[in-house]
VOVEXMAR-387172 format. One line per 2 residues: their letters; for each residue x, y, z of C-alpha. Coordinates in nm, 3 decimals, always signed. Example, Ala and Ser with C-alpha at 12.3 -4.5 7.8 and 13.67 -1.06 7.14 Angstrom:
<nodes>
as> +1.230:-0.450:+0.780; +1.367:-0.106:+0.714
</nodes>
This chain:
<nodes>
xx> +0.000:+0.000:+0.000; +0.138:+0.356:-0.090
xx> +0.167:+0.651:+0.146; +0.290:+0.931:+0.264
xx> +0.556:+0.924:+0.471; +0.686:+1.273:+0.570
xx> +0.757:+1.603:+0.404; +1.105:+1.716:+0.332
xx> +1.180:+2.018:+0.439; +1.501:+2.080:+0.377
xx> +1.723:+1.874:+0.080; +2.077:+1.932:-0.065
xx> +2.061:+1.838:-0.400; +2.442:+1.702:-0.565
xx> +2.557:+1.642:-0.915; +2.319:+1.402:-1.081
xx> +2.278:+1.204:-1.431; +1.985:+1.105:-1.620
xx> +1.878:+0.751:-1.485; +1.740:+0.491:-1.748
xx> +1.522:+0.343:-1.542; +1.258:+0.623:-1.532
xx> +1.085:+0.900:-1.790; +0.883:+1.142:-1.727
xx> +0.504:+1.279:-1.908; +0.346:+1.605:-1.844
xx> -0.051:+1.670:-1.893; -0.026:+2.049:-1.947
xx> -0.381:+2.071:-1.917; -0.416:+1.884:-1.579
xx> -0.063:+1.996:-1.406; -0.018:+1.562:-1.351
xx> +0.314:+1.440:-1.373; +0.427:+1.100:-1.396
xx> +0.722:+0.969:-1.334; +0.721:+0.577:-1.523
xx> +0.967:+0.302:-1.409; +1.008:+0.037:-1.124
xx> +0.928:+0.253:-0.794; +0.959:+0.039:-0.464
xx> +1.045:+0.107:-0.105; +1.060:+0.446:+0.007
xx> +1.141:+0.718:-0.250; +1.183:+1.087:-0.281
xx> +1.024:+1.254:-0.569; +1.040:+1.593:-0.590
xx> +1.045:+1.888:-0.918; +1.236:+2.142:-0.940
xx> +1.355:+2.476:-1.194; +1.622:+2.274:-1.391
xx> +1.870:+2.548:-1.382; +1.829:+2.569:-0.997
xx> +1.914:+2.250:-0.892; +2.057:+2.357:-0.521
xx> +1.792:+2.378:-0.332; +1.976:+2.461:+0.017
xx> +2.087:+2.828:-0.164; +1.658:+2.898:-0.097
xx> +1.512:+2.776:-0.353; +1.306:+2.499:-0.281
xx> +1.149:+2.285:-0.514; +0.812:+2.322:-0.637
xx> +0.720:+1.986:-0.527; +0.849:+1.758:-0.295
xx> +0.716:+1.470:-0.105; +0.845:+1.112:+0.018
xx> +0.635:+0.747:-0.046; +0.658:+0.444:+0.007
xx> +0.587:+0.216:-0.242; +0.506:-0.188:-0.333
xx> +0.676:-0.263:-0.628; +0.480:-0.060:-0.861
xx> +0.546:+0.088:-1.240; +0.470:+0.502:-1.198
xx> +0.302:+0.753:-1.012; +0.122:+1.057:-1.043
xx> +0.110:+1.334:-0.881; -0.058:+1.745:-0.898
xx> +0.231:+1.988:-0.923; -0.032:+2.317:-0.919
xx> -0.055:+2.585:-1.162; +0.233:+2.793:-0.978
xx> +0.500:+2.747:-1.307; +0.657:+2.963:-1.452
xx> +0.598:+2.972:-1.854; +0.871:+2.834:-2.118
xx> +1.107:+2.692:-1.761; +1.249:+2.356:-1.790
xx> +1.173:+2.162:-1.475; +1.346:+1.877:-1.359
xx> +1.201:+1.562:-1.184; +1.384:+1.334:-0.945
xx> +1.350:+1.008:-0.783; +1.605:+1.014:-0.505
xx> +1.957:+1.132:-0.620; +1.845:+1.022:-0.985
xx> +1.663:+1.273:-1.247; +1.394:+1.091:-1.361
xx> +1.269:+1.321:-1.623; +1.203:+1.688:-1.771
xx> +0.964:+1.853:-1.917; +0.887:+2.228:-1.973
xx> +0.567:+2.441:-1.848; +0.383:+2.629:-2.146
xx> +0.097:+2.848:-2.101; -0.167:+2.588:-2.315
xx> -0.335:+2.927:-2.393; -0.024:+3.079:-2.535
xx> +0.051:+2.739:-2.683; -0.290:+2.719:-2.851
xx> -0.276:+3.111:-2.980; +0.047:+3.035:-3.095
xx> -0.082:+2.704:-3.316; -0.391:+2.879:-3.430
xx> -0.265:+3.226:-3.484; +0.104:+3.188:-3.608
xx> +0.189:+2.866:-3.788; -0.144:+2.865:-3.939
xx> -0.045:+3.227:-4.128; +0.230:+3.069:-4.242
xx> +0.259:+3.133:-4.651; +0.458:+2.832:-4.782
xx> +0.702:+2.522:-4.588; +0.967:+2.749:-4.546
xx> +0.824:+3.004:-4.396; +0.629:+2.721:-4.122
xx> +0.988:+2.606:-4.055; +1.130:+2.923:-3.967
xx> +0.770:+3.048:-3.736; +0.792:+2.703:-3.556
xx> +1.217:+2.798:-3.502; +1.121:+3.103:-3.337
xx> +0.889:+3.008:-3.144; +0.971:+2.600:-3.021
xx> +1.060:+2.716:-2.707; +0.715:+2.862:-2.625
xx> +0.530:+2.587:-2.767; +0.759:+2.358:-2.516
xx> +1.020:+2.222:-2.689; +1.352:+2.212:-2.641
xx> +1.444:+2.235:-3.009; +1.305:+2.251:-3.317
xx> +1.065:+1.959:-3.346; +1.077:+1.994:-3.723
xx> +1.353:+1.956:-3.997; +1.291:+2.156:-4.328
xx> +1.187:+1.874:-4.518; +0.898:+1.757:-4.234
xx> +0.782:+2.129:-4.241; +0.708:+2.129:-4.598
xx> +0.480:+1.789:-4.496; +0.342:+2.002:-4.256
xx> +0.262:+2.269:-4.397; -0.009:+2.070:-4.602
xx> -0.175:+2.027:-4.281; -0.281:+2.348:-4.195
xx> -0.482:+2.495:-4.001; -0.421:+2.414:-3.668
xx> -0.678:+2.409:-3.442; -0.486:+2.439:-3.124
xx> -0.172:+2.337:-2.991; -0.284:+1.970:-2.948
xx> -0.368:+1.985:-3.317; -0.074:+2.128:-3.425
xx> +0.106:+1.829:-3.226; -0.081:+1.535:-3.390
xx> +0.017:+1.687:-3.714; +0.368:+1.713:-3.597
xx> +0.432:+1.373:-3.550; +0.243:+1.247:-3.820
xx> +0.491:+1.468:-4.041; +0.758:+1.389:-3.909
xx> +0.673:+0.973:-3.934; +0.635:+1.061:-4.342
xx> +0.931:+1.195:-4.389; +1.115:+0.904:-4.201
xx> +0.918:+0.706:-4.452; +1.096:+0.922:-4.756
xx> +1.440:+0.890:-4.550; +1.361:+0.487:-4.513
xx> +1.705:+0.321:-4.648; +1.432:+0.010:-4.768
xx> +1.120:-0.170:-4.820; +1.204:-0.306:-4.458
xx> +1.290:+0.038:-4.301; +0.915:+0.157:-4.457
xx> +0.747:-0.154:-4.312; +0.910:-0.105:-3.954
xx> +0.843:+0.296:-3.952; +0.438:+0.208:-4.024
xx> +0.448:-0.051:-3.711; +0.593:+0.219:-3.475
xx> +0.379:+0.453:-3.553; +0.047:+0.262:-3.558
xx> -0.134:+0.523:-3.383; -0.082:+0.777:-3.703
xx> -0.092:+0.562:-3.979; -0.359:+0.285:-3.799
xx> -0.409:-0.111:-3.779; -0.571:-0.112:-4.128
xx> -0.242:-0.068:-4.302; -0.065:-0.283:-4.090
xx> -0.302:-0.562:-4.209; -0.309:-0.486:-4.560
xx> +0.094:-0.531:-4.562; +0.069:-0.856:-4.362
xx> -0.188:-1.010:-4.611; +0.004:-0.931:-4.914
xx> +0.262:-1.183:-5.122; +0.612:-1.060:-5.081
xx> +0.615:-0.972:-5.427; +0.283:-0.758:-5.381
xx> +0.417:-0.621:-4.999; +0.778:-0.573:-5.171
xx> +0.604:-0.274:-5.445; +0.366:-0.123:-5.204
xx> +0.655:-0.086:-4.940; +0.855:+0.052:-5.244
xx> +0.599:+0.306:-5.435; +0.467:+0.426:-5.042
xx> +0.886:+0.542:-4.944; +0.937:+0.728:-5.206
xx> +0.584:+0.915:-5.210; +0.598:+1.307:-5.213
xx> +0.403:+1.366:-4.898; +0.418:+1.750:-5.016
xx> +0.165:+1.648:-5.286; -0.072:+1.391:-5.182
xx> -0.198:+1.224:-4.848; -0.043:+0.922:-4.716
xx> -0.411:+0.726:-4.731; -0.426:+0.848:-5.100
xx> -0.129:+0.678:-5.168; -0.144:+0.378:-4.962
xx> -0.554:+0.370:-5.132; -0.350:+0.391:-5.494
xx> -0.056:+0.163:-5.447; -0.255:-0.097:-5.315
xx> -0.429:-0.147:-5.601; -0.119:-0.085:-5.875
xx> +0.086:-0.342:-5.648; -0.214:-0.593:-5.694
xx> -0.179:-0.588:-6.043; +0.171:-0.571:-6.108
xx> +0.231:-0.848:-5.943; -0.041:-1.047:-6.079
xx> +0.156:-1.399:-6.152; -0.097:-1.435:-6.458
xx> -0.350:-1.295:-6.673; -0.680:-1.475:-6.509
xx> -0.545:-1.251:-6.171; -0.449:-0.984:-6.333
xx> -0.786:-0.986:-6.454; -0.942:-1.009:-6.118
xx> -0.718:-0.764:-5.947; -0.844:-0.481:-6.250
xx> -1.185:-0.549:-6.224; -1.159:-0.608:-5.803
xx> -0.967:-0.226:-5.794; -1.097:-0.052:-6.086
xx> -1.314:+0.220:-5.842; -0.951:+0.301:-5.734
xx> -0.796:+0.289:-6.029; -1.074:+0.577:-6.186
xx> -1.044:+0.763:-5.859; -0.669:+0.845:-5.863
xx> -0.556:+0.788:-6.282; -0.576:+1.183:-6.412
xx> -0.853:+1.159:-6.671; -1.086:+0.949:-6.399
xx> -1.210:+0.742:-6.728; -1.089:+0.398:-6.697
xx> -1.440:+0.217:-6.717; -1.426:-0.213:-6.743
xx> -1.796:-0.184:-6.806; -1.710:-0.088:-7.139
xx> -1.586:-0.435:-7.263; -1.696:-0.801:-7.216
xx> -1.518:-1.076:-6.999; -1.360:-1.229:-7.340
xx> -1.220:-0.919:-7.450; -1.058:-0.832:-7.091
xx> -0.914:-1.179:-7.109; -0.752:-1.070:-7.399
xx> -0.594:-0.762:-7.298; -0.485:-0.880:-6.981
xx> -0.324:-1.174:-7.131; -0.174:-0.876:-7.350
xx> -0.096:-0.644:-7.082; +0.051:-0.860:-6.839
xx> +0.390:-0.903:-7.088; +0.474:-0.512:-7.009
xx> +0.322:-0.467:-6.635; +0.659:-0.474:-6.468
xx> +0.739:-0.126:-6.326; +0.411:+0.060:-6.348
xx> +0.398:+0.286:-6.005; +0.013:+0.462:-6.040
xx> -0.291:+0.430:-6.163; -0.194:+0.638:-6.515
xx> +0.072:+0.393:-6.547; -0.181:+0.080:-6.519
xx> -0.452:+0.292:-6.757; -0.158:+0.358:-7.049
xx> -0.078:-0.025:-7.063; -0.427:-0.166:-7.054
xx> -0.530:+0.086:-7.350; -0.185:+0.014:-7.535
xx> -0.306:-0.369:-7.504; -0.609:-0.318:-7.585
xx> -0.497:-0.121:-7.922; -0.249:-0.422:-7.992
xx> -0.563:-0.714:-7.952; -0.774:-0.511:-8.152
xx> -0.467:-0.455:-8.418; -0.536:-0.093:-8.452
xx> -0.238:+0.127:-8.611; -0.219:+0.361:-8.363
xx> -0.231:+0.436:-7.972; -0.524:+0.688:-8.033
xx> -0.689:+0.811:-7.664; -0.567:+1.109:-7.463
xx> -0.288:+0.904:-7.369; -0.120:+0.905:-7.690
xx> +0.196:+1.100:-7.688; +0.210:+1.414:-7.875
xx> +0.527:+1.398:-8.080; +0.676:+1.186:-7.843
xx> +0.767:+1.170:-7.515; +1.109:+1.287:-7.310
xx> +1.023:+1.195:-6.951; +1.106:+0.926:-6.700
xx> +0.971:+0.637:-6.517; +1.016:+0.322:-6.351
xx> +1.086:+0.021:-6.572; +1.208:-0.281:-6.653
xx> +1.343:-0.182:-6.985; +1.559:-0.103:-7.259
xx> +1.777:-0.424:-7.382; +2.102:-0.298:-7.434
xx> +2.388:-0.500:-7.593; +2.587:-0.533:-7.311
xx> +2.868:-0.707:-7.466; +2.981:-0.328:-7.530
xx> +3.292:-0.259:-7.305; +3.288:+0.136:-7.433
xx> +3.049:+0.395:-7.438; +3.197:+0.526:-7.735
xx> +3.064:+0.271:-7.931; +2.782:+0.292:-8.129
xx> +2.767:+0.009:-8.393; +2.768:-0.338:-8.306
xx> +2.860:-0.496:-8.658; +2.663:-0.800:-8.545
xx> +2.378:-0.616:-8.530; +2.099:-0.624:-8.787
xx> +2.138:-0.334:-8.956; +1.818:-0.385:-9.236
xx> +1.680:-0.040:-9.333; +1.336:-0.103:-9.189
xx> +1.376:-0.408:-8.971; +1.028:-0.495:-8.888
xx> +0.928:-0.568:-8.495; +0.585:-0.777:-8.491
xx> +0.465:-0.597:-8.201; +0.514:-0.191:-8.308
xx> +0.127:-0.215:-8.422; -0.048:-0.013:-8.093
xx> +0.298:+0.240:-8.156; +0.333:+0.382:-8.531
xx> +0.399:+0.709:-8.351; +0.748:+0.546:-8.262
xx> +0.789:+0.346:-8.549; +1.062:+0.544:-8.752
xx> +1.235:+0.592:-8.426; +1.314:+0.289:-8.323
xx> +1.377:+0.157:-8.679; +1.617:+0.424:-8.711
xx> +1.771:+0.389:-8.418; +1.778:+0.015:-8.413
xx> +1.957:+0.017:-8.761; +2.236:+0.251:-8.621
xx> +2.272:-0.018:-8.335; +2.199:+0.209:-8.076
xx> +1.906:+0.016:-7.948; +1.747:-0.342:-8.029
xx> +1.454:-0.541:-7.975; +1.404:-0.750:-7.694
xx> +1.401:-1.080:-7.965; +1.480:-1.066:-8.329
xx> +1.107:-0.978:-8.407; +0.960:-0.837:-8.074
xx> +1.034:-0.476:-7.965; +0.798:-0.492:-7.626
xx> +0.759:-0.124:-7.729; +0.529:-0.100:-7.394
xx> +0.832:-0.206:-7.129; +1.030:+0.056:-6.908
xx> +1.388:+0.134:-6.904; +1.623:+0.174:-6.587
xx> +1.864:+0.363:-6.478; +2.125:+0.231:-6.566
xx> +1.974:+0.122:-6.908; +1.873:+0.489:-6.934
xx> +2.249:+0.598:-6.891; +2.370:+0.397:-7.129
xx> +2.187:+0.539:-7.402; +2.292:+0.913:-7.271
xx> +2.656:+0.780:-7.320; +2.631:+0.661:-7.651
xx> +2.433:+0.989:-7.776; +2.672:+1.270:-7.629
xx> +2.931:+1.033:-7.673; +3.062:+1.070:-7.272
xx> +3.377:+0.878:-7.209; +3.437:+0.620:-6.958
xx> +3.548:+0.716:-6.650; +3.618:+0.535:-6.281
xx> +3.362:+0.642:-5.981; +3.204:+0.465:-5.689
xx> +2.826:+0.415:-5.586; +2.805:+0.134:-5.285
xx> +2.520:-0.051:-5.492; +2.703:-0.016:-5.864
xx> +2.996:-0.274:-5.883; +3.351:-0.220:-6.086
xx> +3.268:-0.540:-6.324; +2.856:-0.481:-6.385
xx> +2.815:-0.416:-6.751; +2.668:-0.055:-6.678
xx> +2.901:+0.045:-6.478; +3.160:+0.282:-6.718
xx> +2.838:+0.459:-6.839; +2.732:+0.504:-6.506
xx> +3.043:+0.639:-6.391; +3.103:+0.842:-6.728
xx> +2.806:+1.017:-6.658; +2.877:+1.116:-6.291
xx> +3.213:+1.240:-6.370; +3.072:+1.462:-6.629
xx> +2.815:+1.556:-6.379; +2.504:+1.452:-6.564
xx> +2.391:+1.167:-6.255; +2.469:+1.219:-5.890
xx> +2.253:+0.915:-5.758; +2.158:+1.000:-5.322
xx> +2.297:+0.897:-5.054; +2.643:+0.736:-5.197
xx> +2.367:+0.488:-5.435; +2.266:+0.490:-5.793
xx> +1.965:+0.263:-5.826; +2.074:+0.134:-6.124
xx> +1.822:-0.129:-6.155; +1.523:+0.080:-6.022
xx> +1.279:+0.209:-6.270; +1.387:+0.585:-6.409
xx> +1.065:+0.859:-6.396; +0.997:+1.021:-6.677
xx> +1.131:+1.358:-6.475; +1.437:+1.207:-6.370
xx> +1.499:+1.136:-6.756; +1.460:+1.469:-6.810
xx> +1.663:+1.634:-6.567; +1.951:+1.361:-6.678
xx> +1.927:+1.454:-7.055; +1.919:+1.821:-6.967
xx> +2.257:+1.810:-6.757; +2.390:+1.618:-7.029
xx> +2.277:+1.948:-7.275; +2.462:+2.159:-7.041
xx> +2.762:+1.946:-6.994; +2.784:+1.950:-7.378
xx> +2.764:+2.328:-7.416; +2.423:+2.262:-7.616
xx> +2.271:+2.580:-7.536; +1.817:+2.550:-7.474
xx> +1.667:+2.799:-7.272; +1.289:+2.913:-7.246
xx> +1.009:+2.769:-7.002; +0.701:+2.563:-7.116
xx> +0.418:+2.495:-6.887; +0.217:+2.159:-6.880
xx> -0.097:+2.046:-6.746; +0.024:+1.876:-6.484
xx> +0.264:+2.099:-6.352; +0.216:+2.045:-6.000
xx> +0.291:+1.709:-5.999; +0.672:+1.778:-6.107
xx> +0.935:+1.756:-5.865; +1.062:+2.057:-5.733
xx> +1.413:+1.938:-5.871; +1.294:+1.846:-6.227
xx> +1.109:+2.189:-6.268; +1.329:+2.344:-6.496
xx> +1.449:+2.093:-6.674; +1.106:+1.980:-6.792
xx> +1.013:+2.326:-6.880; +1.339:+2.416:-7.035
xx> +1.304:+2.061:-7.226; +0.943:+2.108:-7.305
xx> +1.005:+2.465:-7.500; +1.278:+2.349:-7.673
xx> +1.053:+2.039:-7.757; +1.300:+1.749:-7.695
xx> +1.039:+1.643:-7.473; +0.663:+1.675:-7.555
xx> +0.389:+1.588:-7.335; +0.028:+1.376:-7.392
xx> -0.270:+1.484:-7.599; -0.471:+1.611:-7.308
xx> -0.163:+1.872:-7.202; +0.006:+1.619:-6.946
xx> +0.312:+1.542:-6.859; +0.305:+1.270:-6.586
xx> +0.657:+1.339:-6.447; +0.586:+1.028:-6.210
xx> +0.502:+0.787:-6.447; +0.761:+0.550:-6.634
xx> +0.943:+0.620:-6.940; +0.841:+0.318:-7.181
xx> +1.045:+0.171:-7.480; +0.876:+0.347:-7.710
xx> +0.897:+0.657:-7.517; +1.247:+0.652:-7.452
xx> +1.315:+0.581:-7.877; +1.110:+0.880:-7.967
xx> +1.338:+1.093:-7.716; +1.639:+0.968:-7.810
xx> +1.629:+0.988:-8.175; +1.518:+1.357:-8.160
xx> +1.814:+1.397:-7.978; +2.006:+1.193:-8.173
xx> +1.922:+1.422:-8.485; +1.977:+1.724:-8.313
xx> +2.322:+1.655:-8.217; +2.429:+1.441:-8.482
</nodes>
């Protein structure tokens, strides 16, 4: 049974560390403390102004009191409204500081939520209000890095101070989702925080194939937070990692007709409509579509390849819908790719004499893509690119990174050079281009990695082809605006709209470009012999 024993009247307080045994919570709207941790036999607990720790110079603490305890796990106790505002106050246990925590006037705190962050114009400007005021809101540093702010800032208003904290840490848990080093590192940040991101998700992951878990995880890191809402994008990827990672067409079927609600809700057009054809000829497509499904990351992604399948069952001679690219396309996106030769040991080289070099060689599959025909005939007969057989292009596949630099290499002609990336070994068959390129300055990879077998965005193609203008001395200039603006990354802004007036790159029918989405086959021909004819 716990009681009181006596009051202290008098204490000399000594040099004292932090003990690991115990933390410390504050209710600001109560005044309860509680000090957590084993507590048995007779203890002192008392609180006092951190920076006056002596308390035989006067000052006493603002609480004291001794109990006696039975092997119990914390204990609360009323410390009064007699604080004084924006102090750090220490709480001990004995000789051992069991905690701090700082008083803050919760109406100040909740004026200061309300009134001030919520006036805040942009992330920047958030970042800097919340720096010059943490200490008020009762923190001992800035609770927020740049990045997080910019998260947060999509949150406002704040209702009040507990608002503004909720949004805090749900901020700061998405951007330790963008700074996740893996799928595993995504996975483990979503079980810590279950109280933000809820049991639902946690679930989902645990009911998915590895394959299916493995994309999710993947598309969910690298989501821009800035743009969209995490249950937007976990509502989205679902659905795209259903389907590309449908082991065959029959569930491939089932997964588009079982998410095609989600699918409409978050592709741009919202048009994508199943009711439109009958079981047989959905068969069909998806037994079509699931040949070039590797490396789609949205909905738009998922929509392009099931209307580019559906153009190649019905044997139309053209891609036709607002999808269609208008004179081509210069972006980036996640694929699985461009077949290189890699029996090529220098980026200098540009013919492989092996190669079929027949004026119009024929590829059995170009029928959904005569917008890319002469591109990829012309570029296949100067052996700069080939089909993925003798007679099939798979015009409808993605290109990586490293695939991606290659090409770059062989078109500005960039020289080999040495380098180092921790995931891009000396004696892998991209790895002079690679290197070339980040010599030169054109690639810079993050965080000491290049990806080179992840999926490039139709952006990040962009802003590689555009340092590789300026590397070259090519001299483009001007801005172009597309539809989609908003949905480019802050880093790829100029170079799509440099790119985009200087029409190397072009964007869809409808005024798009879908920065996110991958950079196909045919895509990545149509770029690269535009560029090929410029510079050559």
């Amino acid at each position: 049974m716990k009681k009181i024993v006596q009051f202290i009247v008098f204490l000399i307080v000594i040099t004292m560390t932090v003990c690991a045994e115990y933390s410390v919570s504050y209710d600001e709207n109560s005044f309860d403390v509680t000090v957590n941790g084993r507590l048995d036999g007779i203890k002192n607990i008392y609180v006092i102004q951190k920076d006056d720790p002596i308390v035989s110079s006067g000052n006493m603490p603002i609480y004291i009191r001794q109990y006696e305890f039975e092997n119990e796990n914390s204990k609360t106790f009323n410390i009064g409204k007699n604080l004084k505002n924006s102090v750090v106050y220490a709480v001990y246990v004995d000789n051992d500081l069991a905690g701090e925590f700082v008083f803050v006037d919760i109406t100040e705190r909740n004026s200061i939520a309300k009134e001030k962050f919520s006036a805040a114009a942009d992330g920047n400007d958030l970042y800097s209000i919340i720096n010059d005021n943490y200490g008020k809101m009762g923190y001992a540093q800035n609770p927020v890095s740049q990045k997080a702010a910019a998260i947060l800032y999509t949150f406002i208003p704040f209702d009040d101070a507990k608002d503004f904290d909720a949004k805090l840490k749900k901020a700061n848990a998405l951007e330790s989702l963008n700074n996740a080093k893996n799928n595993e590192e995504v996975k483990q940040i979503i079980e810590d925080n279950e109280k933000i991101f809820g049991t639902n998700i946690q679930s989902l992951i645990k009911a998915m194939t590895e394959k299916e878990r493995g994309t999710f995880l993947s598309l969910l890191g690298k989501t821009n937070f800035t743009k969209r809402s995490f249950e937007d994008a976990a509502e989205e990827f679902e659905a795209v990692a259903k389907c590309v990672s449908s082991e065959h067409w029959t569930q491939l079927s089932d997964n588009l007709k079982k998410y095609a609600a989600v699918i409409k809700k978050y592709e741009s057009a919202h048009s994508f409509d199943l009711s439109a054809y009958d079981d047989s000829k959905i068969e069909k497509v998806c037994a079509e579509m699931i040949k070039y499904l590797s490396g789609a990351v949205n909905a738009d992604d998922i929509v392009d390849k099931f209307k580019n399948s559906l153009k190649t069952v019905e044997g139309a001679g053209n891609q036709g819908g607002s999808t269609r690219p208008s004179g081509g396309n210069g972006g980036g996106g996640k694929g699985g790719g461009y077949v290189i030769d890699k029996s090529y040991n220098n980026a200098t080289d540009v013919v492989d004499p092996d190669r079929n070099t027949d004026d119009r060689k024929k590829f059995s599959d170009m029928g959904a893509y005569d917008w890319a025909e002469e591109s990829v005939y012309e570029l296949n007969k100067k052996g700069i690119i080939s089909g993925k057989t003798d007679d099939l292009y798979e015009p409808g596949s993605n290109i990586t990174r490293a695939e991606f630099s290659k090409l770059i290499c062989k078109i500005f002609n960039f020289e080999n050079r040495s380098g180092k990336f921790a995931d891009v070994a000396d004696d892998s068959w991209y790895a002079p281009f690679v290197y070339a390129l980040s010599s030169n300055g054109v690639v810079s990879g993050a965080d000491g990695r290049f990806y080179p077998e992840n999926d490039i965005t139709r952006e990040d193609a962009a802003v590689i082809l555009y340092r590789a203008y300026n590397v070259k001395g090519i001299n483009i200039s001007g801005t172009k605006s597309f539809a989609d603006d908003d949905r480019v990354s802050d880093y790829a802004k100029e170079a799509v709209s440099v790119l985009g007036n200087e029409k190397v790159i072009a964007g869809f029918e409808d005024g798009r470009f879908l920065p996110q989405n991958n950079l196909t086959r045919a895509e990545a021909a149509v770029l690269l012999y535009r560029v090929y004819r410029e510079i050559n």
